[in-house]
Structures are given as C-alpha cells and as structure tokens.
N, C-alpha and C positions, 0 to 999 in steps of 0.2 A: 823679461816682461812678466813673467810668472811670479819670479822675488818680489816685485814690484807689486803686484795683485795682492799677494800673503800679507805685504809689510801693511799697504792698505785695509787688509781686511781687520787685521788686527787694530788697528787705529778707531774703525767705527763705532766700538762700543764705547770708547774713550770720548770720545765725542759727542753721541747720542747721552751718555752721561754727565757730561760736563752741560749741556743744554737742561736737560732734564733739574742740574745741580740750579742753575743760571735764572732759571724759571722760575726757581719755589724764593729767589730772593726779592728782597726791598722790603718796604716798608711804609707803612698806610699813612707816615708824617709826612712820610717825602717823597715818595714816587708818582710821578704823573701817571704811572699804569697802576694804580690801584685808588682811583680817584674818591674823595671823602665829600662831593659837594655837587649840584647840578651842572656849576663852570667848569669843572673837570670832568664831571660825568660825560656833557655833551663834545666837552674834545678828543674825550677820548674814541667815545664813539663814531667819530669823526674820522679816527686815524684805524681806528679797525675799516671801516668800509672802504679809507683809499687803500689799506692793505688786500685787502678780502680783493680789490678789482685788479690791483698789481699782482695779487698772484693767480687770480684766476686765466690771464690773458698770460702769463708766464707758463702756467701748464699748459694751454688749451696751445701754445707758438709752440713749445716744447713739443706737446706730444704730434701735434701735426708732423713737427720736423723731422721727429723719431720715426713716424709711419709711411713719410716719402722715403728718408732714408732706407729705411727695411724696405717695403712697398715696392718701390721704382728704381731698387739698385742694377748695376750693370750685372747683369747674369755671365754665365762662360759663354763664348761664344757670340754673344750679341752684339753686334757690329751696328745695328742699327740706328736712325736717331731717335729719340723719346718724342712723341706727339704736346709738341707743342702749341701752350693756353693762353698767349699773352693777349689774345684777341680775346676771351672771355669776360661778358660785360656783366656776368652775373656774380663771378668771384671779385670784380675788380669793386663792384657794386660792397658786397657784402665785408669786406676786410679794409673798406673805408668807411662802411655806416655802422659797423659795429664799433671803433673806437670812438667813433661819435658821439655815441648812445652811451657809452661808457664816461667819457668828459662833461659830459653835459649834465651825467647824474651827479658826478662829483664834484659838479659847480655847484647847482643848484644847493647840493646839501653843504657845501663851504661858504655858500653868500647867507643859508639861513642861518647856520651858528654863528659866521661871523656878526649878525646882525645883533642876532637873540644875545652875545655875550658882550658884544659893545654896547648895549644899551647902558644910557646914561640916568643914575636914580638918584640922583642928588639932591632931585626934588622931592623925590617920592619922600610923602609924609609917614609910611610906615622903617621906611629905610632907617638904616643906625649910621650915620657922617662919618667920613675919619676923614681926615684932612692928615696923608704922608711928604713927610720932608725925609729925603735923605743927606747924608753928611757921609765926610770921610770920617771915620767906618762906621757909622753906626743907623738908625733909622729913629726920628720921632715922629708921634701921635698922638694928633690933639684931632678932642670929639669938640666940634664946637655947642652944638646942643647940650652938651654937660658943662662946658668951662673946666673940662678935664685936659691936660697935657702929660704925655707919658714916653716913654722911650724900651727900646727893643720888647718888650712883654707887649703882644697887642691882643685885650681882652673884647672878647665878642661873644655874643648870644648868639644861643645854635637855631637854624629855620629862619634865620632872619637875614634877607637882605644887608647887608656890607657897605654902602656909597662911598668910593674912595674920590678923591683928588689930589694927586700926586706932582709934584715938584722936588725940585734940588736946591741944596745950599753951596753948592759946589761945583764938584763935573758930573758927567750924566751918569747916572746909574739906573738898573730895571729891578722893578719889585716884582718876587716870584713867589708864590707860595705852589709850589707842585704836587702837591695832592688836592690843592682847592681852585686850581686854573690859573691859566695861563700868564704870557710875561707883559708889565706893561712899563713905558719907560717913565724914567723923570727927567724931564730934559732942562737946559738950561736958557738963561734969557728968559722967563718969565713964561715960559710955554706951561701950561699946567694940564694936563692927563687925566682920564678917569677911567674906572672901573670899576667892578663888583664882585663881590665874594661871595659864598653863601654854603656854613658848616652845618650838613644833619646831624652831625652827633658829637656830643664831648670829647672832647681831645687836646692837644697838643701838638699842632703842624707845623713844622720847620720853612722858613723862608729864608730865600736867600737873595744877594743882588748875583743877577745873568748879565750885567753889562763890567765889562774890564774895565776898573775904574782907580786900579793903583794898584800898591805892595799887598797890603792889606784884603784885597776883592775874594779870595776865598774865604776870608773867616767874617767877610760882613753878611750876620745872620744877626735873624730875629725870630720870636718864637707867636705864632694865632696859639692863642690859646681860647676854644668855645666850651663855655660854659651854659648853664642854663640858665632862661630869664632869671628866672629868680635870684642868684649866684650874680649876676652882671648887674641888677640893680644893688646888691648889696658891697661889690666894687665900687657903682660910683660914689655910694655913702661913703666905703672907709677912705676913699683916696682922699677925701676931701676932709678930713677930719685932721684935728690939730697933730704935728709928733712933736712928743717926748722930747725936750732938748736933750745936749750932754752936761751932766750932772757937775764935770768937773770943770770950772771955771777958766783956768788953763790954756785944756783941750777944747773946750768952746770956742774958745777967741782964737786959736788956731783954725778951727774948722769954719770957723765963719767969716775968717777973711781969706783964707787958704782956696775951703771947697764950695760955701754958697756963694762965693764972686760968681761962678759960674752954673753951676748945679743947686738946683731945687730937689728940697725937700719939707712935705708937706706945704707950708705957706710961707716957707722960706728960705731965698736965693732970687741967685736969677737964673733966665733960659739959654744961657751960652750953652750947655751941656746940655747930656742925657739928664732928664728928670729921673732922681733918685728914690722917689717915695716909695716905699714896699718892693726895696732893693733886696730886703729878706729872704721874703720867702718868693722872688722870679726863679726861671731855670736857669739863668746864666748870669754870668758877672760877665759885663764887654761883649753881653753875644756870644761869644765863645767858649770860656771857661764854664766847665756844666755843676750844676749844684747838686748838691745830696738833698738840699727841702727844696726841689722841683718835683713834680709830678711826673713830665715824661723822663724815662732816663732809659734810654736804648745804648747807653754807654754809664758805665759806672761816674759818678759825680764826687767831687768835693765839700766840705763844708761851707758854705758862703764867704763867712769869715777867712777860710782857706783862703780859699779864689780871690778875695778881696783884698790882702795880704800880697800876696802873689801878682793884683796887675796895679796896686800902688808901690810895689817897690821898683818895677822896671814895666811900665806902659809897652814902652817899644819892642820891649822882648817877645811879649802878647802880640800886641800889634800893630807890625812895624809900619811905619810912615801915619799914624795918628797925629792927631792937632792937639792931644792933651797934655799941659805941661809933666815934666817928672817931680811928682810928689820930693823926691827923696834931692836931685840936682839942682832942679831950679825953682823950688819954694822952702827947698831947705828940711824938711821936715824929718826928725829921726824917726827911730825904729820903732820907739814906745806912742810916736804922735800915731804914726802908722797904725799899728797893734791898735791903738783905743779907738782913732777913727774907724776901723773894720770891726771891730768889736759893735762899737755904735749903731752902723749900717746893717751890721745883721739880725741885729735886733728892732729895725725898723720896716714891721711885716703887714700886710691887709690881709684881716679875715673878712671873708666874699665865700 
C-alpha cells in the first residue's frame, strides 16, 4: 500500500504538468474555448456556467461525503446504532430544492442563448447574406446581394452580422466555424437552415464540416476570412472584374473545355465546380493543401502553384472519394498542360 502511495505521488506533478501543458494550447482560428465572435462568446459562456454548477454540487456532494465519513465513522468500541434522519423534512426539503434552483438557472440561461443565437437575420437589411451549399468535399458561397459566387475562401467584414442559409448538394453535412459559433446542419430534400456569424476582429477562422459525411469528412475545410469594411468592398470590385485569359492558344482551348466546363473563372465557365477566381492568392488549394500567399499560416505552406500541381496530378490522393474528374486519367491532360494550367491559376489573384 505504501509502494502504491510513493508510485502515485510521484505521478502528480506529471499530471498537474501535462494539465497546465494542455491548457496553454489551441488556437483563436479554431478553438471554441477561445471564442473570436458574440455566437461564440455567448456559448461559451454558456458552457462555463453549466461547468461552474457541475462542479460546484460536485465538491459541495464530495465534501459533505468526506465529513460524514470522518464525522460519523464507527469509533472502537461503539456497538451502538447512529441516530437516524430519514424522517427529516427539512433536509429532504433542502437536497431537492437546491437542485431545482440549480436546473432552472441553467435552463433559463440555455433557452435565452439558444434563442438570442438562433435568431434568424436574413432579412435584416444591415446583415451581409451568404447563401451555403455544401458538396462532396468542398463548400460554396454565393452573396446574392452582390451577384458574387465563390468557393472554400468565405470573405466577411468584421462587426457585421453574417445571414447564412444553408443547404446540401448532396448528403448532409454541418457547417462549423469554432472560434465564431456553433454547428449548424445542411440537410437534404430541400430543408434549408439558418444562421449567423459575427467576427470583431481581422483574421482567418478555420471551419470545418462536424457531420460524417464520406472518405474525405476530415479534410472538408474552409477558411472566414474577416476583413474590414473597407477591404470587403474592395473584394467585391476585384472579384468581379475581367481575368486575364491564357496567353497561349493551345493551353486555352485545353483549359476551356477541360476546366471551365465546370469551374469559373472571373466571367468565365460554368458553376459545376468550386468557383476558381482569386485562386492565387486563397489559403488553400482543395481546402486542404495550405499556401505560402495565404495570410493565416499556423502550419508551414506551399507555393499555390505547388499545391496546384500536386491536386491536378492525383485529386484522389488529396481527397479521396471527391466527384472531380482526373485531370491527368480521364481528360487526358499531360504534365506540361498541367504545369501551365497551375501556372495560370496562380497568377489569378484579387487585391481587396
């Protein structure tokens, strides 16, 4: 027993260490405990007060338990019975109306945030619209107020209401961004969802889908990116401004029966695909693959071009079970069509 005590004791600072290590991590893109937004702020605060009440009724049961135990243990010698309380109508009273009072504050404060966070602002004329579809794997974003359609990069002004309306093009998935609030679903059959965001300050927040939705469900990400007003009016100028064809007549006509059958760029394709315009300078190729001209980079990035390279020569490799054909298998394209198209794309950037 005494081995046993030593070998524990030794353990504690190990522990109380590893807590302490545990603590100081995450991350203000992605962690729902370090909230960047009101819809996160108010859940979190949410989740400390049912903590704060689950542990306070956790010592207060504890230490009660601890002080009969000591208190009213059997002494030497004491043969007698303990005076027994089950007839007391004051205890019976008090250890049922205290958990009372206790549920009922943590309803009340669960019915107002759930209320105050599902509120619906789609109409609100100060609110900024997105209208989200998701897809296997990826996420699009179309502002219909602007005649803007965009894909994984979703640019927002900071202090500003968010109006989402959410749906699927596929199976159901949940849009989450965890540093800016909670999950909400996209479901299928024509169900369409709403919600709201709302970023105080510039950054780069990681979202992800929370609903298991294939192979691919861990690496379907997309990047809030909040900017300032000023910054997000000048987004929607450049999105919308003419790009630059490819120069070489060739790799044109490859790319433009190849890549805008499907995919847009600037004012030209179609919407099968992720809209490609100011694929340049996003943070990621696929959501996944991270870039070297992205802003957040909590993980070392590649060149665009790199990455771009890299998820035209094997999609599936990336990300397995996607709906995008293989560049290289089944459109045929070599190494050099490749090389120029990514070449092309990298150099198709919006300054905002």
């Amino acid at each position: 027993m005494m081995k046993r005590w030593k070998a524990g004791k030794r353990l504690v600072p190990l522990f109380v260490g590893l807590m302490l290590l545990l603590s100081a991590c995450g991350r203000e893109d992605l962690s729902a405990l370090r909230p960047q937004g009101p819809v996160a702020q108010g859940q979190f605060d949410l989740m400390k007060l049912s903590i704060t009440i689950m542990f306070s009724v956790l010592v207060i049961v504890f230490g009660i338990a601890a002080y009969v135990i000591i208190k009213f243990r059997r002494k030497p010698g004491d043969k007698g019975m303990p005076k027994q309380v089950e007839g007391n109508h004051m205890l019976e009273i008090i250890w049922t109306g205290i958990p009372l009072i206790l549920v009922l504050i943590l309803a009340v404060a669960t019915v107002q945030k759930v209320f105050a966070y599902g509120e619906n602002y789609w109409e609100d004329k100060d609110a900024i619209r997105v209208k989200v579809t998701s897809h296997l794997f990826w996420w699009e974003f179309n502002y219909p107020d602007y005649d803007i359609t965009t894909a994984q990069d979703l640019i927002i002004p900071t202090n500003k209401k968010i109006a989402f309306q959410l749906k699927t093009a596929d199976v159901i998935h949940s849009f989450w961004v965890p540093s800016l609030g909670g999950k909400t679903d996209t479901n299928t059959e024509g169900t369409i969802n709403t919600a709201w965001l709302e970023a105080e300050k510039e950054g780069v927040y990681l979202g992800k889908c929370a609903e298991l939705c294939g192979p691919s469900h861990a690496l379907m990400e997309f990047k809030v990116k909040a900017v300032s007003e000023e910054a997000f009016e000048n987004w929607i100028t450049a999105i919308k401004q003419p790009v630059e064809p490819i120069q070489d007549p060739a790799l044109a006509e490859v790319f433009k029966t190849q890549c805008l059958s499907c995919h847009a760029v600037g004012d030209q394709g179609g919407p099968m695909g992720p809209n490609l315009t100011g694929i340049g300078n996003r943070e990621t190729v696929a959501g996944i693959l991270i870039n070297e001209e992205g802003s957040n980079k909590p993980f070392p990035g590649k060149p665009v071009k790199d990455n771009l390279i890299e998820w035209l020569n094997d999609p599936q490799a990336v990300k397995p079970g996607n709906h995008m054909p293989s560049p290289k298998e089944d459109l045929g394209l070599t190494d050099e069509e490749i090389e120029g198209i990514a070449e092309y794309l990298a150099n198709v950037k919006l300054q905002y």
